[in-house]
C-alpha positions as CSV (number, residue, x, y, z in Angstrom):
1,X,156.5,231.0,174.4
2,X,155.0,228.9,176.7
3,X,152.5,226.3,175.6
4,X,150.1,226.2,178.4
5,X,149.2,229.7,177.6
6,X,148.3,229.1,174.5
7,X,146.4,225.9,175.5
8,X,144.5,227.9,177.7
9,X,143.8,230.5,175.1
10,X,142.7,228.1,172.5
11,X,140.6,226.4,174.9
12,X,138.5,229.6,175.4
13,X,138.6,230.6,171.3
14,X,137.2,227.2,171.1
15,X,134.5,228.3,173.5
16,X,134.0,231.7,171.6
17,X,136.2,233.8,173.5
18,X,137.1,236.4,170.5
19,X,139.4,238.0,172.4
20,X,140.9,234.9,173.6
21,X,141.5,234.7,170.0
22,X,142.8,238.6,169.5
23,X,145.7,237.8,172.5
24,X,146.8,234.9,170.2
25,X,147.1,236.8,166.6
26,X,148.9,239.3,169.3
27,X,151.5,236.6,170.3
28,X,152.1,234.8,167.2
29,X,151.7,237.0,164.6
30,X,155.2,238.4,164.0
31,X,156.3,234.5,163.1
32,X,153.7,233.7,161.0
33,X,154.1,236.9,159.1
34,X,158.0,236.2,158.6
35,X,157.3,232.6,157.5
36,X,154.9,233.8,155.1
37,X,157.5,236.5,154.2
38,X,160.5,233.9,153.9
39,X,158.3,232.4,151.6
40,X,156.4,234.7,149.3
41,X,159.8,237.6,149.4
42,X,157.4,240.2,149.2
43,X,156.2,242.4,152.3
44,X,152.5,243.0,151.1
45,X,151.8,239.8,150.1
46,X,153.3,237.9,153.4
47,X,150.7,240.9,155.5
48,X,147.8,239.7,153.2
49,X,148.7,236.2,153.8
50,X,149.2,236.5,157.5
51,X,145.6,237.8,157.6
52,X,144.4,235.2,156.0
53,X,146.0,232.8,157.7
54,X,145.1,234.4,160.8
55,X,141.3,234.2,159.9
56,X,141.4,230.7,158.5
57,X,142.9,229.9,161.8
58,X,140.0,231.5,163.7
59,X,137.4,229.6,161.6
60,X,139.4,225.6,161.4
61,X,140.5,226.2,165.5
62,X,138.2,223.7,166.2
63,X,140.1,220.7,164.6
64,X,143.1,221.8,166.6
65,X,143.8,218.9,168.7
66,X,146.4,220.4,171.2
67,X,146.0,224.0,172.3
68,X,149.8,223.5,172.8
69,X,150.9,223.4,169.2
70,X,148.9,226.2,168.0
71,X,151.9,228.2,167.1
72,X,153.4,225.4,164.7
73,X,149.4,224.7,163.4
74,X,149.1,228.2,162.8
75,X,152.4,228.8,160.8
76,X,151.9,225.2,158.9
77,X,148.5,227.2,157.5
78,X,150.8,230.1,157.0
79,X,153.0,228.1,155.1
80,X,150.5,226.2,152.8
81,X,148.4,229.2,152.0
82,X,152.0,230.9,150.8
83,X,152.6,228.5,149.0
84,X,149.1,228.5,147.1
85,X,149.7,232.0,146.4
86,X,153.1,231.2,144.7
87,X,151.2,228.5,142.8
88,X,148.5,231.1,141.6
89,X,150.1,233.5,140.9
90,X,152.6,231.4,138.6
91,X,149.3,229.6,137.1
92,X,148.4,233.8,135.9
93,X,152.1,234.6,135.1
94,X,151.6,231.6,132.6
95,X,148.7,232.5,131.1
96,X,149.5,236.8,130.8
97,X,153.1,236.0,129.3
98,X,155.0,239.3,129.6
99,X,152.2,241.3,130.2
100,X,154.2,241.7,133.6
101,X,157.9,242.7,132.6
102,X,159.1,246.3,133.5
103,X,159.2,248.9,131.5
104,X,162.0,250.0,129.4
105,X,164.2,252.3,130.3
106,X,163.2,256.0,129.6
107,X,159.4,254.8,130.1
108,X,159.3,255.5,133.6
109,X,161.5,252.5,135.2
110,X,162.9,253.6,138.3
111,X,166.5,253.3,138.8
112,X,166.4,252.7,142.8
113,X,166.9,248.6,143.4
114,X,164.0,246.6,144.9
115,X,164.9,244.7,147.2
116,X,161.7,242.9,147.7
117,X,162.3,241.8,144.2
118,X,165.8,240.1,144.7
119,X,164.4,238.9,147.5
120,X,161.4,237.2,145.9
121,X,163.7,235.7,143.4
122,X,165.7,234.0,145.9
123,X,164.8,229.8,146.4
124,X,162.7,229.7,149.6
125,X,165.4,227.5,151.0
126,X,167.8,230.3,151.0
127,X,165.2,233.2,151.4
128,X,163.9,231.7,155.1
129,X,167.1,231.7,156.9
130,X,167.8,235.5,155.4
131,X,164.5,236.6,156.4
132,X,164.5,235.0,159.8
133,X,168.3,235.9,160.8
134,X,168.7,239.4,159.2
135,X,164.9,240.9,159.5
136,X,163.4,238.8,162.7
137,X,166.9,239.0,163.9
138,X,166.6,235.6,165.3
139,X,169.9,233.6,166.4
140,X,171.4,230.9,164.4
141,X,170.6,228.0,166.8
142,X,167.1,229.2,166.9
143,X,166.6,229.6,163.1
144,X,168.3,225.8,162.5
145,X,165.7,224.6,164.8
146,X,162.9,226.0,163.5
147,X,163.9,224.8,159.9
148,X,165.5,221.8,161.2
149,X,169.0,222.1,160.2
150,X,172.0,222.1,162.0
151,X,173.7,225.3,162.4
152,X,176.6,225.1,160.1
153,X,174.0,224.3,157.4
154,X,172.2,227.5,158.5
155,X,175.0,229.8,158.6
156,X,176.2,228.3,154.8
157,X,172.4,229.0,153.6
158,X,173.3,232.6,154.8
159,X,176.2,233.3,153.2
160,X,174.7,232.0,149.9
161,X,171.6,233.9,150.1
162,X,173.8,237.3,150.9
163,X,175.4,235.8,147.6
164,X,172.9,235.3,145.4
165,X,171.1,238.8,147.2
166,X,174.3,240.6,145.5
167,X,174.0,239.0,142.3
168,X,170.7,239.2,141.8
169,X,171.0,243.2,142.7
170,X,173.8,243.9,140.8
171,X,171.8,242.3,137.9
172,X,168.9,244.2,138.6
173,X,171.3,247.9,138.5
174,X,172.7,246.5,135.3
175,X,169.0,245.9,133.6
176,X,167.9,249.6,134.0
């Protein structure tokens, strides 16, 4: 992606171009919706975060101080607002206790295996690698640099998320 693009886009969003603003959600929506999913594990909740993220971005684009680095600014709001959703929603799961488990067997639990579960389960350090590899089918080189890791580390993050994927799926078809 090049930068001056988006510089040049920003600069007219600043100046109330809406759809200056549209041909940016365009180009960068994809990655902030699979940071937001590498983070949250769950499709609907990385779309509504995207969204919001994408709107908070239309509102705060003011304070961006280099049309350049709207990309990274866009997915750092991604990021923080995931992660303020995780925090919520674990300030509710507190305070409902079990309200939330699944029913018993024989009370309608289905018997297919949720994916989006295991995936939600899995410690964001090993869910972003496996989300941005397997479903954004980015390379290796280009997933270590966006996490900032070398490739080895990224590839060993892999094969322990596939790992812990399994497990947690195999624990999953045991509990129904």
């Amino acid at each position: 992606m090049d930068g001056s693009m988006d510089k040049t886009l920003v600069a007219a969003a600043c100046g109330g171009d809406r759809q200056a603003y549209a041909e940016l959600i365009q180009l960068h929506y994809k990655p902030v919706f699979l940071a937001c999913l590498g983070i949250l594990g769950r499709t609907c909740d990385a779309e509504d975060v995207a969204q919001a993220t994408f709107l908070k971005g239309f509102t705060e684009i003011q304070r961006l101080r280099d049309g350049a680095q709207f990309r990274a600014w866009i997915i750092r709001i991604a990021k923080n607002n995931s992660i303020n959703l995780l925090r919520k929603r674990q300030r509710m799961d507190r305070s409902t206790d079990n309200l939330n488990d699944p029913p018993a067997a024989g009370h309608g639990a289905t018997h297919t295996i949720d994916l989006d579960r295991a995936l939600a389960r899995l410690p964001e350090p090993l869910r972003s690698p496996l989300v941005m590899y397997y479903l954004d089918g980015q390379s290796v080189q280009k997933v270590a640099e966006q996490l900032s890791m070398s490739a080895s580390n990224v590839y060993q993050r892999l094969r322990m998320g596939l790992q812990e994927i399994h497990r947690l799926l195999v624990e999953q078809g045991d509990a129904r």
